[in-house]
C-alpha positions in Angstrom: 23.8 104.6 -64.7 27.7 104.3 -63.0 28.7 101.4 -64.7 26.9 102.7 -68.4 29.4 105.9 -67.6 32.3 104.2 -67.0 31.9 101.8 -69.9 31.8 104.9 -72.4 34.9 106.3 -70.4 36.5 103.4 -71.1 35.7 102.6 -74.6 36.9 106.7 -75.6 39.7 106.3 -73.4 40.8 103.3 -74.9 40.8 104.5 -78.6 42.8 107.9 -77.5 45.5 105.1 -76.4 45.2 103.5 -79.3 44.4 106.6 -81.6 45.5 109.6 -80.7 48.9 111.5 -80.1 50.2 112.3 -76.3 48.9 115.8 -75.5 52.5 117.2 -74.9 54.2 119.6 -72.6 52.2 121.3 -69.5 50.3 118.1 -69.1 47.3 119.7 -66.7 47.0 118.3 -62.7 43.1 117.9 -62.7 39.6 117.3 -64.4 39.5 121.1 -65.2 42.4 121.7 -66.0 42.1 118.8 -68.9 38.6 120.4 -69.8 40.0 123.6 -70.5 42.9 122.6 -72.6 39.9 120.5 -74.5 38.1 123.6 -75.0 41.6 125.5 -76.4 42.3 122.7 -78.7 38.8 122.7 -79.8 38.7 126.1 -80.5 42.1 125.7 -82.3 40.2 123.0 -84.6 42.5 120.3 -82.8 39.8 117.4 -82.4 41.9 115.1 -82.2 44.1 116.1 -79.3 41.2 118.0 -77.6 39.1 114.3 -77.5 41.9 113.1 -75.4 41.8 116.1 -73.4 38.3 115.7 -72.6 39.0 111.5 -72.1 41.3 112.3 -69.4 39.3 114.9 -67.5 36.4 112.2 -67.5 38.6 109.7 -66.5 39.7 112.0 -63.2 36.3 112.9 -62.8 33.1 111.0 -64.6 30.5 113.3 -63.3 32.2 116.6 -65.1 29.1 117.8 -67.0 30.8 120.4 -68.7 33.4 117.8 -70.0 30.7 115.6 -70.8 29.4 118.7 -72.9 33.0 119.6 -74.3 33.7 115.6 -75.2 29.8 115.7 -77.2 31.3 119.1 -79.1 34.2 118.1 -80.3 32.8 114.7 -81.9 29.9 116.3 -83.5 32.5 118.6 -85.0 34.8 115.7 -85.8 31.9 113.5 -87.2 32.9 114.7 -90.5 36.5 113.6 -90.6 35.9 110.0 -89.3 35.3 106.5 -91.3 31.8 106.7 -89.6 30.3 110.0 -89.2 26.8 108.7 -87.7 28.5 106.5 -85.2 30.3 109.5 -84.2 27.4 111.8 -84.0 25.8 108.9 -81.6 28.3 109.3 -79.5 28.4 112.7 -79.3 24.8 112.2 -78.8 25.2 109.6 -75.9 27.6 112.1 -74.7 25.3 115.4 -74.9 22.8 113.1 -73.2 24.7 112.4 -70.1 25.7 116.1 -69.2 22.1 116.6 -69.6 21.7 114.8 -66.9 24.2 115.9 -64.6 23.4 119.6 -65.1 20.1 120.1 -67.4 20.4 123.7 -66.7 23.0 124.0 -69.2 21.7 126.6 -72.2 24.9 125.9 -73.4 24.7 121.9 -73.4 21.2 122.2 -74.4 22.3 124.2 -77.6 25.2 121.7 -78.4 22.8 118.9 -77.9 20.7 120.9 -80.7 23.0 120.8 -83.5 24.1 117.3 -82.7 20.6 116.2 -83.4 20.5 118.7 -86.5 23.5 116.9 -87.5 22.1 113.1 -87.1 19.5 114.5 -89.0 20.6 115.8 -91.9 23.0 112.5 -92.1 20.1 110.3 -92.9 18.1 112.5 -95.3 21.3 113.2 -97.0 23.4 110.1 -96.4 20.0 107.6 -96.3 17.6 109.3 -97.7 15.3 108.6 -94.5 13.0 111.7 -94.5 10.9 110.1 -91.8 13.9 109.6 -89.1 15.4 113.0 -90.1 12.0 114.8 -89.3 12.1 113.4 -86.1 15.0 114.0 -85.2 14.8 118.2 -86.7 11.8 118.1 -84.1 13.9 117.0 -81.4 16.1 119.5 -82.4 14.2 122.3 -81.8 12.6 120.9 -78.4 16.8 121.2 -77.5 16.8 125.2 -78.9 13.3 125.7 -76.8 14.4 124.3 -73.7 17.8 126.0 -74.2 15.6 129.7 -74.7 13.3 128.5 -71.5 16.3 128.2 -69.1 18.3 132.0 -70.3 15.4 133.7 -72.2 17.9 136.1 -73.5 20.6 133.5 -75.1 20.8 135.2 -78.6 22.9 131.6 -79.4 19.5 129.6 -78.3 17.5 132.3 -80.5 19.7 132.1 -83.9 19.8 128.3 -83.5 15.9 128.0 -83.0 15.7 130.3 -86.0 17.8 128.7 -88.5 16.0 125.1 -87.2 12.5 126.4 -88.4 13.9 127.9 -91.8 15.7 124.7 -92.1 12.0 123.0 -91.5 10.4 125.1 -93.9 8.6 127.3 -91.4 10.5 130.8 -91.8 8.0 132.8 -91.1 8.3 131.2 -87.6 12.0 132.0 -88.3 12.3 135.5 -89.4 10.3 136.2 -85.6 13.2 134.2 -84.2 16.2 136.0 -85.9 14.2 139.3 -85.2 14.6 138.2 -81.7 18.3 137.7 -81.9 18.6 141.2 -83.4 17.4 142.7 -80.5 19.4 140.5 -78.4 22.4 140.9 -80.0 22.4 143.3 -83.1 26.1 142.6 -83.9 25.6 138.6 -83.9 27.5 137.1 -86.9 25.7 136.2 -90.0 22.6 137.4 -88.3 21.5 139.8 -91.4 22.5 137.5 -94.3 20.2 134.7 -92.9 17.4 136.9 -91.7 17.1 138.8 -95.3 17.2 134.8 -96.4 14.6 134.1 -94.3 12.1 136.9 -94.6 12.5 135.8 -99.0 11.8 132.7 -98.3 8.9 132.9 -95.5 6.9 135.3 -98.7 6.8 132.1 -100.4 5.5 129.3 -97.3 2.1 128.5 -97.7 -0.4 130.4 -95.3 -1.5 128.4 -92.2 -4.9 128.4 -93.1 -4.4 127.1 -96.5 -1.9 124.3 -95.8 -4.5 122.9 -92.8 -7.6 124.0 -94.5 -9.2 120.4 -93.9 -8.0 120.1 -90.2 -9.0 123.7 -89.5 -12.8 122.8 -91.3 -13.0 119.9 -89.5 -12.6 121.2 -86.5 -15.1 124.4 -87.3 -17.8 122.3 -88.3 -17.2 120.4 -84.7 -17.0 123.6 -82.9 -20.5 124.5 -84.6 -21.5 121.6 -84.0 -21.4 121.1 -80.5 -22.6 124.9 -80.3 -26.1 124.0 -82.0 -26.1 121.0 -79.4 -25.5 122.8 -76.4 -28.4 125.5 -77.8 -31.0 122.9 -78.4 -30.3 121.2 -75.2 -30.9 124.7 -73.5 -34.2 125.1 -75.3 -35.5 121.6 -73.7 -35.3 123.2 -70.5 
């Protein structure tokens, strides 16, 4: 696992070298300090300068999960501008995936590994027109926004996310409960009323449960009943 870290250390900090402009002025001392310019600079909309932020504090120190987090960010966010945005959004995915490891009791990380798969997703039914992969990967998606929820119950980030994963998957009725959830939470939580009114129109128009696995839900009656009239003749034998 060392050498597959320092190999993607490597590889990003090359391509700053090669890529990106000196950070200037007030160069920072240590891995933190690097990780927190990257967080400014992202927050500024400065991907490019805040990548080699993160590249340096990775460089001082490879098992930084929060830069490792910070690093996955600011390429999902930068996907968009580069000459291959799903290459990017791997990265950002190998990325997310090894702060995960060092510190999978990140609701933040888990979150950001969330919308990168959202992202990957949405890149190959849009871009590829690959239902299939993009389903899986809107599943693991909200397996991110779960585990996120299990590890700070009350993360009203974890809760809009989860929400606007399930409306994205066509289950809003599962995503109005969700955004209800962030309103207690968090009643002043941005956009939050715009997407739940959205949500709550467009869960009256999903197709019931019961209706849309009618034949599983018969099959599986007709086994229940079954096995009950077994078990009552078998009783009667004896």
């Amino acid at each position: 696992m060392r050498s597959r870290t320092t190999v993607l250390v490597m590889l990003l900090l090359v391509l700053s070298i090669f890529t990106l402009p000196t950070v200037a002025a007030n160069t920072p001392i240590n891995a933190v300090g690097w990780y927190t310019l990257g967080r400014t600079l992202t927050d500024e909309g400065n991907y490019t300068e805040a990548l080699q932020a993160y590249n340096q504090s990775l460089t001082l120190d490879p098992s930084y999960a929060e830069a490792w987090n910070g690093l996955a960010d600011v390429l999902n966010r930068a996907n968009r501008y580069t000459n291959d945005p799903l290459a990017t959004l791997n990265l950002a995915l190998e990325a997310s995936n090894r702060s995960l490891e060092l510190n999978a009791s990140s609701a933040t990380a888990w979150i950001n590994h969330g919308q990168i798969l959202y992202n990957i997703g949405h890149y190959y039914q849009d871009q590829l027109n690959d239902k299939i992969t993009a389903n899986r990967y809107y599943n693991e998606q909200l397996d991110s926004f779960n585990t996120a929820i299990s590890v700070e119950p009350d993360n009203a980030d974890a809760w809009f996310n989860k929400a606007y994963a399930l409306c994205g998957m066509g289950r809003c009725t599962e995503g109005v409960v969700a955004f209800q959830k962030v309103e207690v939470l968090d009643p002043s939580y941005p956009n939050l009323e715009a997407n739940l009114n959205i949500a709550e129109k467009l869960a009256v128009t999903e197709t019931p449960f019961y209706i849309k696995y009618d034949v599983e839900i018969g099959f599986a009656a007709i086994v229940l009943v079954g096995a009950v009239l077994w078990y009552v003749a078998v009783r009667k034998k004896y």
